[in-house]
Rosetta silent file (secondary structure, phi, psi, omega in degrees, C-alpha in Angstrom):
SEQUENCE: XXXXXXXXXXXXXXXXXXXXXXXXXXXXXXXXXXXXXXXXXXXXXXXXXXXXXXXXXXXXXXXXXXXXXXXXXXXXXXXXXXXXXXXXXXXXXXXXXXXXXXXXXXXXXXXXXXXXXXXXXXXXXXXXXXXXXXXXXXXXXXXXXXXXXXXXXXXXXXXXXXXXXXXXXXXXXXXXXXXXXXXXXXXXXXXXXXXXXXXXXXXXXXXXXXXXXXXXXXXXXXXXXXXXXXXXXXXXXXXXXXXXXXXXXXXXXXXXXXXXXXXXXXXXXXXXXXXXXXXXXXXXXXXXXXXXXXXXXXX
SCORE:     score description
SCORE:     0.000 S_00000001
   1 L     0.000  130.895  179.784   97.387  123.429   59.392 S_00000001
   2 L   -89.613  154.327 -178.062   95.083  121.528   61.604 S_00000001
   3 L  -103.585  170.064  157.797   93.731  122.985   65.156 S_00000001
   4 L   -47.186  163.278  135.078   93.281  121.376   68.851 S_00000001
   5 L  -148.120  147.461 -171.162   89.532  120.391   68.990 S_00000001
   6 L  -112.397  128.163 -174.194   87.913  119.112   71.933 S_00000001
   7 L   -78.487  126.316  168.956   85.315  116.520   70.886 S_00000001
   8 L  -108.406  137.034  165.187   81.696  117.511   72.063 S_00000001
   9 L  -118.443  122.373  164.688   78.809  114.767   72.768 S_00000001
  10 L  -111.000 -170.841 -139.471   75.792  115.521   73.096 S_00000001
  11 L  -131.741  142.151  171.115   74.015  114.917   76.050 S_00000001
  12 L   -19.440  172.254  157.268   70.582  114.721   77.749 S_00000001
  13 L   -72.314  141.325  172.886   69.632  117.707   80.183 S_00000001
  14 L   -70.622   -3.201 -176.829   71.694  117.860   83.034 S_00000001
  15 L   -76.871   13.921  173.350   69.083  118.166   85.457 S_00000001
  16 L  -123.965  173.760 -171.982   68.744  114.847   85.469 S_00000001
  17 E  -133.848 -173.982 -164.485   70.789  112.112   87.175 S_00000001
  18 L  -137.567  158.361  178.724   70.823  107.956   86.920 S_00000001
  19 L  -135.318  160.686  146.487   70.400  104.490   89.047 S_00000001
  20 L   -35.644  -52.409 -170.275   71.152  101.218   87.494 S_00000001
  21 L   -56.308  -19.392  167.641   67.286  100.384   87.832 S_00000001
  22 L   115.839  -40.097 -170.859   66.815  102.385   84.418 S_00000001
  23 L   -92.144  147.266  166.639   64.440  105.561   86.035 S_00000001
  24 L   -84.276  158.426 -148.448   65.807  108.756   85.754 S_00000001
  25 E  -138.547  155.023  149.048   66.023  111.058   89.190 S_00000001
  26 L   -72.083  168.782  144.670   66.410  114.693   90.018 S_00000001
  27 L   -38.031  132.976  167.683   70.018  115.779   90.836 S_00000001
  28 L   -75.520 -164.624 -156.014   71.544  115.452   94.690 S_00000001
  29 H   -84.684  -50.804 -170.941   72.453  118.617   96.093 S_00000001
  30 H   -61.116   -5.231 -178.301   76.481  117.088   95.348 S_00000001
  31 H   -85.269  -64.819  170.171   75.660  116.261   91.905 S_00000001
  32 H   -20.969  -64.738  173.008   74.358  120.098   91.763 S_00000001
  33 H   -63.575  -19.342  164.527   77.408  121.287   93.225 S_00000001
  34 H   -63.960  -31.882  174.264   79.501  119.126   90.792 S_00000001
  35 H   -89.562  -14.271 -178.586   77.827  120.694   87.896 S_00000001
  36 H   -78.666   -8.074 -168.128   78.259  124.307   89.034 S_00000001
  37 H   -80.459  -14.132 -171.921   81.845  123.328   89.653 S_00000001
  38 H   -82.196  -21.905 -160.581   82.043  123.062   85.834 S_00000001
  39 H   -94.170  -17.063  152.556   81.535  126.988   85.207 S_00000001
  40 L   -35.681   96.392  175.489   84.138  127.302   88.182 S_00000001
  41 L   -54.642  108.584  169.930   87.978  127.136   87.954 S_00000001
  42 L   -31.271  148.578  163.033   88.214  123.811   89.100 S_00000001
  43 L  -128.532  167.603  178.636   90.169  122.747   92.175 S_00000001
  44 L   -69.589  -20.746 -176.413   91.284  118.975   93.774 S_00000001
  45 L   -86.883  -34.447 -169.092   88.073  118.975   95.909 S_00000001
  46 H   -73.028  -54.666   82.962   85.798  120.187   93.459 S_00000001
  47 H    67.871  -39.793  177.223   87.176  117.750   91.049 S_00000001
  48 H   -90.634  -32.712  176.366   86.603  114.948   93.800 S_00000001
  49 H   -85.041   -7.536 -167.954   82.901  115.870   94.103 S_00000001
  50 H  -101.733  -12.675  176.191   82.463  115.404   90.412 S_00000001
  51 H  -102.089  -15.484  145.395   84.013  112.226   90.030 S_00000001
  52 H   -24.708  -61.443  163.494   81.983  111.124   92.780 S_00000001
  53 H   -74.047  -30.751  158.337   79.037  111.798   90.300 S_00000001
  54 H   -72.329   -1.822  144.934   80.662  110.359   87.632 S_00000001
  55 H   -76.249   -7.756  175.745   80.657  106.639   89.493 S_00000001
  56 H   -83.879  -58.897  177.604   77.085  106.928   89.850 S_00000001
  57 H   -30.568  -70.222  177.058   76.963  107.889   86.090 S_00000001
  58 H   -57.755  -28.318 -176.190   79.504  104.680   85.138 S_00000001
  59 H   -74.058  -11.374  158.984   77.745  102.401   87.387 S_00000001
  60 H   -76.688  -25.908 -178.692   74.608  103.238   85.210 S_00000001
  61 H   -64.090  -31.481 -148.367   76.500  103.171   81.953 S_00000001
  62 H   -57.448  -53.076 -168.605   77.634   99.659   82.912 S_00000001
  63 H   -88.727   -8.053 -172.776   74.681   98.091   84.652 S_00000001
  64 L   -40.031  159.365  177.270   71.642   99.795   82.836 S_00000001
  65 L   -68.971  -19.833 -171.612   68.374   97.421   82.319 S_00000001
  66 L  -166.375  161.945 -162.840   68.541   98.349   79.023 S_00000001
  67 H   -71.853  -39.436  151.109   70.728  100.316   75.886 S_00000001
  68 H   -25.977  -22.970  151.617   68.596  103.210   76.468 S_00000001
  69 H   -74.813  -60.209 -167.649   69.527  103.640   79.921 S_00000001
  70 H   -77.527  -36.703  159.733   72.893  102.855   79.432 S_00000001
  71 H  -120.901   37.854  169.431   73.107  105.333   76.866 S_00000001
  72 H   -78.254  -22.692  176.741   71.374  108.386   78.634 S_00000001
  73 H   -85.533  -45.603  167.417   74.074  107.841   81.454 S_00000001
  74 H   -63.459  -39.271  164.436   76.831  107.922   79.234 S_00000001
  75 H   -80.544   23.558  149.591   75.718  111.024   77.957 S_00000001
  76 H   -67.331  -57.157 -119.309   75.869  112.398   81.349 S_00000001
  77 H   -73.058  -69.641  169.674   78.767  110.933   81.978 S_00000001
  78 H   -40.961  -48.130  147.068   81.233  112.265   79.086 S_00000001
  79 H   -54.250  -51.290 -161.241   80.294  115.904   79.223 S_00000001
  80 H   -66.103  -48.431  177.727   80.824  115.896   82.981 S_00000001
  81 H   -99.757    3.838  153.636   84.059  114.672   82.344 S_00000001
  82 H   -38.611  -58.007 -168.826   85.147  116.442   79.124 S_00000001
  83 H   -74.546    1.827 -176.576   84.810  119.528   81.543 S_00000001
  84 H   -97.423  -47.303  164.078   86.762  118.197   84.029 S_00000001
  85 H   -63.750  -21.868 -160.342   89.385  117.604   81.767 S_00000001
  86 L   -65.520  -46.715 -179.962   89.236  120.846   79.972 S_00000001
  87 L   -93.546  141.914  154.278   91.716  122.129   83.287 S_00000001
  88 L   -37.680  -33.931  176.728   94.968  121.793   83.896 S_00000001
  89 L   -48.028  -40.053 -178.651   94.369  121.255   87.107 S_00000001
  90 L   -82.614   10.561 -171.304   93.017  117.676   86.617 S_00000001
  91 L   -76.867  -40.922  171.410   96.398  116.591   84.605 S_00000001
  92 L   -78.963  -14.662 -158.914   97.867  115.493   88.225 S_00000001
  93 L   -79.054  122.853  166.184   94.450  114.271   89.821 S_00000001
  94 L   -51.163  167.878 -157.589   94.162  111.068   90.736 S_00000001
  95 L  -143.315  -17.487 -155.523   91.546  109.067   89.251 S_00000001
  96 L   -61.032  -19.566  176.479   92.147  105.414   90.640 S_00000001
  97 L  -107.931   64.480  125.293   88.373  105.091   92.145 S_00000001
  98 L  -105.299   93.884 -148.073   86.746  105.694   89.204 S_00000001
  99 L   -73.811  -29.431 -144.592   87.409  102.148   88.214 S_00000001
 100 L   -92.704   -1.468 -176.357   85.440  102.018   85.150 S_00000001
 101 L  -110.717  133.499  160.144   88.207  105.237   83.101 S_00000001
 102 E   -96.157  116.675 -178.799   91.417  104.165   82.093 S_00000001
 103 L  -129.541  121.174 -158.689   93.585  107.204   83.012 S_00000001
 104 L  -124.663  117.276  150.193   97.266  106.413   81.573 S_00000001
 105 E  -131.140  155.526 -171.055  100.205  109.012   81.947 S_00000001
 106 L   -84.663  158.387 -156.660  103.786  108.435   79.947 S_00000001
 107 L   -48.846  -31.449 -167.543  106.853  107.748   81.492 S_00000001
 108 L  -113.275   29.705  160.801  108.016  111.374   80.913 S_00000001
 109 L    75.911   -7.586 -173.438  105.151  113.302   82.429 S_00000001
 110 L  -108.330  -12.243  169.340  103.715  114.870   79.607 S_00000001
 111 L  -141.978  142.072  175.512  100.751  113.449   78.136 S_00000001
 112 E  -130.808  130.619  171.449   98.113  111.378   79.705 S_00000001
 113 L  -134.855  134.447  173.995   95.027  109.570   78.212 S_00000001
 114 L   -83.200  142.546 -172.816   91.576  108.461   78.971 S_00000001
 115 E  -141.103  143.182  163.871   90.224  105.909   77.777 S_00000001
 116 E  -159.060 -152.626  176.088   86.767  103.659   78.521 S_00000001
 117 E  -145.350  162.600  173.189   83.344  102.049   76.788 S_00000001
 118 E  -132.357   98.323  158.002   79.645  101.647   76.476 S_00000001
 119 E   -65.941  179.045  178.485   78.822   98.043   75.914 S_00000001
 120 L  -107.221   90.436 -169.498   75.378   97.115   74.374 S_00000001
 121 L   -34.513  -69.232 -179.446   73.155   95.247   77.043 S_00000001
 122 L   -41.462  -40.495 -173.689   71.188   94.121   73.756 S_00000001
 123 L  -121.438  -15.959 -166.194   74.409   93.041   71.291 S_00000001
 124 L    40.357   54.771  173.016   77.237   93.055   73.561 S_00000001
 125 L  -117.155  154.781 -179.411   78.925   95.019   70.993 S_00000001
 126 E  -110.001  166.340  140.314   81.025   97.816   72.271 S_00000001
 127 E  -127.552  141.796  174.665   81.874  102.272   71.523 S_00000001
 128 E  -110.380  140.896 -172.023   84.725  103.609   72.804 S_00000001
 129 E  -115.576  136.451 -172.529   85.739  106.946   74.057 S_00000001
 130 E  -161.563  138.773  147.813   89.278  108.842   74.711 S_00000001
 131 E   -70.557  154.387 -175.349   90.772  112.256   75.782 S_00000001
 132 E  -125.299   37.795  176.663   93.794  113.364   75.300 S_00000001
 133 E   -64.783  156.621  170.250   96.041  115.773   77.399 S_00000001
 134 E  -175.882  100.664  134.656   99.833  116.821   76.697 S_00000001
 135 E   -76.447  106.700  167.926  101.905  119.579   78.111 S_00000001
 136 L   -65.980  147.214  177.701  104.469  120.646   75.242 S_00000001
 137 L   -80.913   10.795 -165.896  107.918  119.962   76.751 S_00000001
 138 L  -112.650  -96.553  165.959  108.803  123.368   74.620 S_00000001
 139 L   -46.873  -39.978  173.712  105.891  125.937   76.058 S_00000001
 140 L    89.933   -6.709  169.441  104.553  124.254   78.534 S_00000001
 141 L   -53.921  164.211  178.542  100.696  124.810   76.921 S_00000001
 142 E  -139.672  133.172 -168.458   98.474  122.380   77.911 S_00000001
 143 E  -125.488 -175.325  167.888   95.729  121.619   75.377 S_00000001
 144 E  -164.493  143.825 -160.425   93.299  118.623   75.005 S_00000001
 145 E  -102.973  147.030  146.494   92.294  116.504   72.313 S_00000001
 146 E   -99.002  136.365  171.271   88.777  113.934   72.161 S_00000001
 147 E   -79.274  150.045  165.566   89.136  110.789   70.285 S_00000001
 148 E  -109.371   99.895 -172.281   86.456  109.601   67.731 S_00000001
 149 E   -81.396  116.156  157.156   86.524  105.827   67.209 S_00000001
 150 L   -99.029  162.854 -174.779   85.981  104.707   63.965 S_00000001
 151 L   -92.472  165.765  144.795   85.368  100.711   62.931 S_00000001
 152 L  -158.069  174.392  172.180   87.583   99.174   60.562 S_00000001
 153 L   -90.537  159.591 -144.090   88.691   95.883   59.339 S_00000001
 154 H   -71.717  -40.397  173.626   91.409   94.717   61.106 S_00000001
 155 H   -43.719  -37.317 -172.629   93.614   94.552   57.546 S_00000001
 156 H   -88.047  -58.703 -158.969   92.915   98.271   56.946 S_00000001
 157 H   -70.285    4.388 -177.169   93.790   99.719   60.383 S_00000001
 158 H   -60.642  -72.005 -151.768   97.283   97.731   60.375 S_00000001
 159 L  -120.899   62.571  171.367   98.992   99.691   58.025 S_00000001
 160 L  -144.544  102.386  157.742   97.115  102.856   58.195 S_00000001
 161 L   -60.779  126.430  166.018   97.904  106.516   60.318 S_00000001
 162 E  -104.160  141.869  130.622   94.948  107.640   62.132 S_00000001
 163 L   -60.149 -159.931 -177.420   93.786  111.071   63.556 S_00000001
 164 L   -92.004   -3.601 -139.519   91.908  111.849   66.422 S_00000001
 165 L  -163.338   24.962  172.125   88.755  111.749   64.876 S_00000001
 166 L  -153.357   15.780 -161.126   89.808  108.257   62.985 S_00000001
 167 E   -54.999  125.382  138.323   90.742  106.547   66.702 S_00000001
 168 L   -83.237  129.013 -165.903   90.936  102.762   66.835 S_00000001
 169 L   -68.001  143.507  143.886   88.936  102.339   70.078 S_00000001
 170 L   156.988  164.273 -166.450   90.263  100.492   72.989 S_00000001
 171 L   -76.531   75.038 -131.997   90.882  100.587   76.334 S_00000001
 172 L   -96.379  140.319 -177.306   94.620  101.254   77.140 S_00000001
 173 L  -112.958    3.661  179.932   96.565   99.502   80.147 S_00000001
 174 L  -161.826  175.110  168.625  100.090  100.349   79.983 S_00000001
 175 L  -161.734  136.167 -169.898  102.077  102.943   77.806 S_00000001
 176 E  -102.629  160.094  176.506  105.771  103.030   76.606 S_00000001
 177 E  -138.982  124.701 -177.514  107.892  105.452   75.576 S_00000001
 178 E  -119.539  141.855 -171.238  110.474  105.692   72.588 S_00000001
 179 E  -111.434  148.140 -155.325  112.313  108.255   70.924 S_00000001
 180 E  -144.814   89.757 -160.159  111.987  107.751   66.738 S_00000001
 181 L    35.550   75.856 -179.035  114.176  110.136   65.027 S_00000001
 182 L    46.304    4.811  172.858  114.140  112.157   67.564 S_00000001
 183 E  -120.284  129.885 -174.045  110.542  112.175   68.060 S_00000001
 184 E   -63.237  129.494  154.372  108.884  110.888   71.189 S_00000001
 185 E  -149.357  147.532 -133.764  106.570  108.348   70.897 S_00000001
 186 E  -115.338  149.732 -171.018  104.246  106.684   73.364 S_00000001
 187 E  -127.892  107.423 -163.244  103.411  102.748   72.378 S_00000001
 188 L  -106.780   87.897 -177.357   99.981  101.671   73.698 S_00000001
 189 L   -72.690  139.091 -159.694   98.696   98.495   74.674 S_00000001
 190 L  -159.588  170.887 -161.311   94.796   98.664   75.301 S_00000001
 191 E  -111.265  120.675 -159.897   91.943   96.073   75.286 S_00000001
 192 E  -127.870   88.352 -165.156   89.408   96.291   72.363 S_00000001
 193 E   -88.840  111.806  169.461   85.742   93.998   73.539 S_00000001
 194 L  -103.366  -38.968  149.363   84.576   93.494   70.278 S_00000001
 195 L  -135.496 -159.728  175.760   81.214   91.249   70.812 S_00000001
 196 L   -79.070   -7.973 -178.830   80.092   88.386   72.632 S_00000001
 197 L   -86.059  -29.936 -169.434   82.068   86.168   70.064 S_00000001
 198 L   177.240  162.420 -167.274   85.755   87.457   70.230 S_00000001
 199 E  -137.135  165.842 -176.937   87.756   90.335   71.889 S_00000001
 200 E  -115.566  160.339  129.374   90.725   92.292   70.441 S_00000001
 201 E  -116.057  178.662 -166.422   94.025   93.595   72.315 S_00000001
 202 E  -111.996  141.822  149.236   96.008   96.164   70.754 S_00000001
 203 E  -129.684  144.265  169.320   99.697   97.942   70.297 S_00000001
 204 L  -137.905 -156.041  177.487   99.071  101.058   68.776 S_00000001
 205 E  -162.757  120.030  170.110  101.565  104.328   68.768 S_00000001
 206 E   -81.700  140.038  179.438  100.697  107.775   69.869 S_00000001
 207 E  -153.431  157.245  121.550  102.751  110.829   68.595 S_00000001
 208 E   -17.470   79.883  176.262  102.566  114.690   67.871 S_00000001
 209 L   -61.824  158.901  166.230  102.585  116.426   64.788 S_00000001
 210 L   -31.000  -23.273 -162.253  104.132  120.160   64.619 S_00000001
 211 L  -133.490   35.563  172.563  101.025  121.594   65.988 S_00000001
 212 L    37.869   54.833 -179.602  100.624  119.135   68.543 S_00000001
 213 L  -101.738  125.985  164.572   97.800  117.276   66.961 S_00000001
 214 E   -71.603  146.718  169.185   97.800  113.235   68.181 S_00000001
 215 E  -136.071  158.665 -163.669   98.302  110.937   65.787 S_00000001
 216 E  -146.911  128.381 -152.490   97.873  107.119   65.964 S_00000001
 217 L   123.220  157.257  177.727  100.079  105.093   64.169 S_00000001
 218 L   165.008  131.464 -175.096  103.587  104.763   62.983 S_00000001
 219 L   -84.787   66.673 -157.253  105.172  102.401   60.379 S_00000001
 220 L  -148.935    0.899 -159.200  107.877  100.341   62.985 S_00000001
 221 E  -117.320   91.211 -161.197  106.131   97.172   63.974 S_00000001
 222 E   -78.190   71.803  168.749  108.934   94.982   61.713 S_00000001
 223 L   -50.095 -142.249  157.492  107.160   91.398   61.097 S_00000001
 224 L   -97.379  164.469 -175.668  108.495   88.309   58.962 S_00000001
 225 L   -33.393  -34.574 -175.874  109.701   88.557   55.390 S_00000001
 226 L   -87.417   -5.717  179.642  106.325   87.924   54.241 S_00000001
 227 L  -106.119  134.090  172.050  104.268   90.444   56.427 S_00000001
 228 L   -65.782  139.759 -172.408  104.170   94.196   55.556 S_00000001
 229 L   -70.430  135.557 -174.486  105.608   96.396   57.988 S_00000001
 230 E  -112.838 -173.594 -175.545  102.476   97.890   60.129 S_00000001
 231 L  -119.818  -14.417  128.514  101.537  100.839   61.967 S_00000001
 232 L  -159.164 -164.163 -109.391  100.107   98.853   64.726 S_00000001
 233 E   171.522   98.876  176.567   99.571   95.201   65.646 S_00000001
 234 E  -128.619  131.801 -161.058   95.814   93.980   66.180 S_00000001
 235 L  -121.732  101.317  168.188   95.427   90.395   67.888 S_00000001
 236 L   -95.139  166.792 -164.301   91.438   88.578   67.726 S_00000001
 237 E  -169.711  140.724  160.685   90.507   85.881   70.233 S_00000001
 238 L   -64.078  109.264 -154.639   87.737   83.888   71.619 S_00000001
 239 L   -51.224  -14.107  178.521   85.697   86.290   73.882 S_00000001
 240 L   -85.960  -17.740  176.183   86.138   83.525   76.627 S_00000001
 241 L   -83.197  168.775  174.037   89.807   83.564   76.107 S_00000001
 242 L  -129.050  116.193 -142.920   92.670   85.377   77.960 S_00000001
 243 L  -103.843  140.502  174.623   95.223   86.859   75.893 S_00000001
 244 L   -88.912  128.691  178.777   98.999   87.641   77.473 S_00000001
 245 E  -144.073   84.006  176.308  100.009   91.005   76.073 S_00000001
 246 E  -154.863  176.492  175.563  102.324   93.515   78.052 S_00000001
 247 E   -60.319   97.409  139.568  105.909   94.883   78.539 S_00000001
 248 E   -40.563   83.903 -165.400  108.756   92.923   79.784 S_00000001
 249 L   -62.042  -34.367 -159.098  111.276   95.123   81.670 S_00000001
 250 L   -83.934  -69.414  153.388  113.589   92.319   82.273 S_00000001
 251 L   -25.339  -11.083 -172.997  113.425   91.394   78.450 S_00000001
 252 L    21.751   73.576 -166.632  113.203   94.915   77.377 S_00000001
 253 E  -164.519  127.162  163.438  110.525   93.391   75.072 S_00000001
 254 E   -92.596  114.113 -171.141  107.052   93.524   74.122 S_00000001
 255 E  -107.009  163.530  176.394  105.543   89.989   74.573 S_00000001
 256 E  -154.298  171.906  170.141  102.663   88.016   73.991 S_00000001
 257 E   -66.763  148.058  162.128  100.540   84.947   73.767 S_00000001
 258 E   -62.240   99.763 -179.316  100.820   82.845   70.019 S_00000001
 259 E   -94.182  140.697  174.355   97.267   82.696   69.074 S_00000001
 260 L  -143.936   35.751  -88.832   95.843   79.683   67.087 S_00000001
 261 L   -33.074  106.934  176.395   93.008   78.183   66.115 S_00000001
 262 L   -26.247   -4.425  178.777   90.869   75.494   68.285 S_00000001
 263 L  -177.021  156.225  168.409   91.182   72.723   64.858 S_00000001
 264 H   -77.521  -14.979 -168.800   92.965   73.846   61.340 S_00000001
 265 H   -76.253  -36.037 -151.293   89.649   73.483   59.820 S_00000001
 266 H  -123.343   46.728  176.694   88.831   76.684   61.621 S_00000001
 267 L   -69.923  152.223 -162.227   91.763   79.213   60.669 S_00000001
 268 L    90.025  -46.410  176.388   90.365   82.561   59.935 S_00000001
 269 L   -70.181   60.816 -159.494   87.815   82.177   62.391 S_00000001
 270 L   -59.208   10.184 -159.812   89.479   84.434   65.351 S_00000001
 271 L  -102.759   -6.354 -157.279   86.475   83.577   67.302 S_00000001
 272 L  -123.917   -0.693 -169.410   87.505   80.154   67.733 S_00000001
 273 L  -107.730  173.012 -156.757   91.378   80.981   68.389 S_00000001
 274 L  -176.757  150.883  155.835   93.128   81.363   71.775 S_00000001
 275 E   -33.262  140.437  174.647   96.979   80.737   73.363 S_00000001
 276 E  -113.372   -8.468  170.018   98.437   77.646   72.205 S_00000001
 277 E   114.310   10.155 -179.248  101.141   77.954   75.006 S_00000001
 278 E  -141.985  169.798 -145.352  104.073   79.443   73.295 S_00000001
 279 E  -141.367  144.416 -177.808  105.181   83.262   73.122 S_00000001
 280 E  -114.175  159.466  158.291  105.936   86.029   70.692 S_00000001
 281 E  -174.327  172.656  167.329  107.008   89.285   71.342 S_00000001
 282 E  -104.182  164.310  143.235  108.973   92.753   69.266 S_00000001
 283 E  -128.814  157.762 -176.232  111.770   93.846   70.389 S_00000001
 284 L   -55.910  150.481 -176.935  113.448   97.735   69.710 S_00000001
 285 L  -173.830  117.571 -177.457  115.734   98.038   67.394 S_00000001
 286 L    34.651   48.920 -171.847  116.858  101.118   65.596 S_00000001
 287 L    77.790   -5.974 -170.121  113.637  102.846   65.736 S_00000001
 288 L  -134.471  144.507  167.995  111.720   99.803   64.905 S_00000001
 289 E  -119.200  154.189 -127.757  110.160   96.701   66.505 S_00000001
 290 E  -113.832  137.059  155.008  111.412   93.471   64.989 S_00000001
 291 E  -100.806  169.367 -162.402  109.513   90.654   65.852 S_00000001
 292 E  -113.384  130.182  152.697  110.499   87.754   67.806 S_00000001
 293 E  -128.403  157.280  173.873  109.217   84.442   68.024 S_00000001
 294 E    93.231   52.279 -149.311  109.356   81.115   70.067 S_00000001
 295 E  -109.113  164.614 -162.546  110.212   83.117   72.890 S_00000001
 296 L   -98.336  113.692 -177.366  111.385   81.121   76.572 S_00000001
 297 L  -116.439   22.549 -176.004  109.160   83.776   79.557 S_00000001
 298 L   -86.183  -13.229  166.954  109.750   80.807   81.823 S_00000001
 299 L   -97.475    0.000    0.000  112.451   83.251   83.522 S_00000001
């Protein structure tokens, strides 16, 4: 039987704090008070001074002069809010001006996840980071999980279940909810920056195990006769392009752009592909989602 684990990174000394400009600073007095707030049963105000310090923190991961900078702020940045997370308390807290965390909770109140990045000033290559919360609907515990992004090629992570500690990375913007033999499962579209060359988006599918372990994956995403049924559904593109990917309510359908290659000479080459102006999407179906193509989104 596998346990909860809370992912630890480590991280610089806290006494120090960050600017965009690259030099490191002492701590304000409110950054001070943010970190004593961690040994503290949290509250909504303390909670408010810390993500205060954590926008100083992102605006250094984002903007540092250089990946050394960039990633001494994220390892402020990730402890401070691992510990933030660690209480229940923060399961309701808004989150909305820390612009640079993706804080997602499902339709039915019970689990919400963070998600964000550290590009590479130097490579424009990206790592990604993610939390986990869930109140079981049974008990009413509240635990929390950290994700570990692993790379893979896009072939292998299709038709492969992941752990928490095997996460394909990305940044999630919406989240769905389905019941799958009777077990709830949340369906995640998220944003994946892979270089300066091409970008990913994502559907992936979060679930539970008995012992409330996340899992990432799920054998339901029903292609054509000739495609193997996957476990989620990864889309490359030309980093200049903009890919359509989200939930239709009216359609009760997930749709997207048809990606295709800028000449036939250069299929395979996802760096060179982009919308061609016509639309795909799955739709539910007995536990599974069937895909669709040629689809009309002019209503």
């Amino acid at each position: 039987m596998r346990i909860l684990f809370i992912v630890f990174i480590s991280f610089l000394p806290i006494t120090l704090a960050g600017q965009s400009s690259g030099k490191l600073r002492p701590l304000s007095p409110e950054e001070l008070q943010a970190r004593k707030a961690q040994t503290k049963e949290l509250t909504s105000d303390s909670i408010d001074a810390a993500i205060l310090v954590l926008r100083t923190y992102a605006d250094s991961m984002s903007r540092g002069s250089s990946d050394a900078v960039r990633k001494a702020y994220c390892a402020l940045f990730n402890p401070l809010l691992l510990d933030i997370l660690k209480s229940p308390v923060s399961f309701n807290h808004p989150f909305d001006s820390l612009k640079t965390l993706s804080a997602l909770k499902s339709p039915d109140g019970y689990v919400r996840i963070y998600t964000w990045f550290l590009q590479s000033r130097e490579h424009g290559t990206f790592e990604y980071f993610g939390l986990v919360q869930r109140i079981n609907p049974k008990t009413k515990s509240f635990g929390l999980q950290g994700l570990i992004e692993k790379k893979y090629p896009t072939d292998f992570a299709e038709i492969n279940l992941f752990d928490v500690d095997e996460w394909y990375g990305a940044v999630y913007y919406d989240i769905q909810e389905r019941k799958i033999d009777k077990k709830t499962c949340y369906f995640l579209l998220g944003w994946h920056g892979k270089d300066r060359l091409s970008n990913r988006k994502v559907i992936d599918v979060l679930s539970f195990d008995p012992w409330d372990n996340a899992e990432f994956g799920m054998p339901v995403f029903v292609g054509q006769s000739d495609v193997k049924t996957k476990y989620r559904v990864i889309f490359e593109f030309a980093a200049n392009a903009i890919m359509l990917l989200r939930y239709d309510k009216k359609m009760k359908m997930l749709v997207f752009d048809h990606l295709s290659p800028s000449s036939p000479s250069l299929k395979g080459n996802f760096s060179q592909y982009g919308p061609d102006f016509t639309y795909d999407g799955y739709r539910f179906k007995k536990g599974k989602w069937i895909y669709k193509k040629n689809l009309d989104l002019r209503n």
